[in-house]
N, C-alpha and C positions, 0 to 999 in steps of 0.2 A: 412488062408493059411500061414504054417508056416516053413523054411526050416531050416532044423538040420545042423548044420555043426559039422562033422566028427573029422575034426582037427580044436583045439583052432589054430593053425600056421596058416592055410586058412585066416583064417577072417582077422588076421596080415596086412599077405601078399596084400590080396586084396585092402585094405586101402592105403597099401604104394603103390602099384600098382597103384591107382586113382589118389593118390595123384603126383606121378611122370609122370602122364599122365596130369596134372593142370598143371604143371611147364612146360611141354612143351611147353601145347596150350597156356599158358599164356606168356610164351617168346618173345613173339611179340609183346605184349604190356609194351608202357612206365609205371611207376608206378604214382601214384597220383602226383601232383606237391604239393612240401612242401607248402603252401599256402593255399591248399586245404583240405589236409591232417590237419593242425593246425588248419583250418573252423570246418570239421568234429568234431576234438576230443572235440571243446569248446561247438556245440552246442549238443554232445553225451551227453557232461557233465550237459549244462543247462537241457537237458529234464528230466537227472536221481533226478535233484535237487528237480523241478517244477513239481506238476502235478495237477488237479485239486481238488484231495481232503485236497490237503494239503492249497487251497486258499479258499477253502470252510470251511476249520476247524477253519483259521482266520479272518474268515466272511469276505472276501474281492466276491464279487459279480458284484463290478462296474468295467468296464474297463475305465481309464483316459488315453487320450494320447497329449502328448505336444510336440511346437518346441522349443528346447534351441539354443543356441549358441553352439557352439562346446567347448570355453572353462568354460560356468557352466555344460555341460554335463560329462567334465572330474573331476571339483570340487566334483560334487556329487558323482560318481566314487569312488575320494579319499575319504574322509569325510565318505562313507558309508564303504565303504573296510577300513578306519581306525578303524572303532569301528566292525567290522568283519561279518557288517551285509549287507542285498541287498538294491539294496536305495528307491525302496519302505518299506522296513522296515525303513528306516532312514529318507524318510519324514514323513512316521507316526509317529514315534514319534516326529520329531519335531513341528509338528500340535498339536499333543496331548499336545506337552508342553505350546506350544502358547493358547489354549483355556483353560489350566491349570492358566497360568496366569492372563489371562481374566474373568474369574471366569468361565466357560464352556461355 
C-alpha cells in the first residue's frame, strides 16, 4: 500500500506540521538535566567504541573484574589515556612486558 503524493510541498508541510505539533506537546516538559545529558553522550560514545566483535578479534574472551582504590583507578585512567589507549589495552601490555622480561 502505497500513497502518491501530488505535491512534493505536501510531504514539506506535513513534516513541519508534526514537527510543530512535538514542540508543543513537548513544552511541558523540562529538558534532560545537564548531568544526565553528559551520562548519555559518554556512554552513546563508549558503545559506538566497544562492541563484541572487536574483543573477539583481539582474543579477549575472559571477563576480569577488580576493586581499586579510587586513586589507582584514576592513575590507570591517566597512564592509559597518556599513551592514548583504554587501560585494558594498557595493562595488557604491561603484562606482556613483565612476562617479556621473565622470559614468558
Amino acid at each position: 500500500m502505497t500513497d502518491t503524493i501530488e505535491d512534493g510541498n505536501s510531504a514539506a508541510e506535513d513534516s513541519d506540521a508534526m514537527r510543530e505539533a512535538m514542540r508543543r506537546l513537548m513544552g511541558n516538559f523540562s529538558p534532560a538535566s545537564p548531568k544526565k545529558a553528559e551520562r548519555k553522550q559518554r556512554e552513546k560514545k563508549a558503545r559506538s567504541l566497544v562492541d563484541g566483535r572487536t574483543l573477539k578479534a583481539k582474543g579477549r574472551t575472559e571477563q576480569l573484574n577488580v576493586k581499586v582504590r579510587p586513586d589507582i583507578k584514576q592513575a590507570l585512567t591517566v597512564l592509559a589515556g597518556a599513551d592514548g589507549i583504554t587501560i585494558t589495552d594498557w595493562l595488557e601490555r604491561i603484562v606482556e612486558e613483565k612476562r617479556g622480561m621473565r622470559g614468558g
